[in-house]
N, C-alpha and C positions, 0 to 999 in steps of 0.2 A: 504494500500500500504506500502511495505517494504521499509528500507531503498536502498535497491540493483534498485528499480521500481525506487525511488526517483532520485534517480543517472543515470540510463538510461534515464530516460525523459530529465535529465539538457544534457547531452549529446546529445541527440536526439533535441533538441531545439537548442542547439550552434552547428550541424553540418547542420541545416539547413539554418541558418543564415551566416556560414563561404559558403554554395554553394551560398545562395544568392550574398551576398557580392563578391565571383568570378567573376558570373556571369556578375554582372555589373559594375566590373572592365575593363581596359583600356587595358589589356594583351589580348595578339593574343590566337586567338580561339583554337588551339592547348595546349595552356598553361593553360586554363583554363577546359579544357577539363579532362586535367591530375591532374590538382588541385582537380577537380570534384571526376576525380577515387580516388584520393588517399584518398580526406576525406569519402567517399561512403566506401570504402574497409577497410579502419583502421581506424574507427571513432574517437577514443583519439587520437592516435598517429599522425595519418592525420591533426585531428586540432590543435595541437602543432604545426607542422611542418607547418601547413597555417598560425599561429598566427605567427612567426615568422622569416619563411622566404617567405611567401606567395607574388601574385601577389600586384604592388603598394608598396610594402618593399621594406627600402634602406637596402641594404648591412651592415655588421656590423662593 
């Protein structure tokens, strides 16, 4: 396995765990939903953007 395999997998592991994490978060089902597409569609970018301002985040 390359290192490009390598890197997709760490990925593929932390966007499963940012859905998880959604999921059984306290955010209304709409928001969660949306949290869902975004890390699903932009896998980096998506989990950045859930790591930071995602559901259960205080404001900065």
């Amino acid at each position: 396995m390359d290192l490009t395999g390598i890197g997709g997998l760490i990925i593929l592991i932390a966007d499963i765990f940012a859905i998880v994490m959604i999921l059984q978060s306290s955010a209304k089902a709409i928001e969660k939903l949306v949290w869902s597409l975004v890390v699903l569609l932009l896998p980096l970018i998506g989990l950045i953007f859930w790591y930071f301002a995602g559901p259960g985040r205080k404001a900065f």
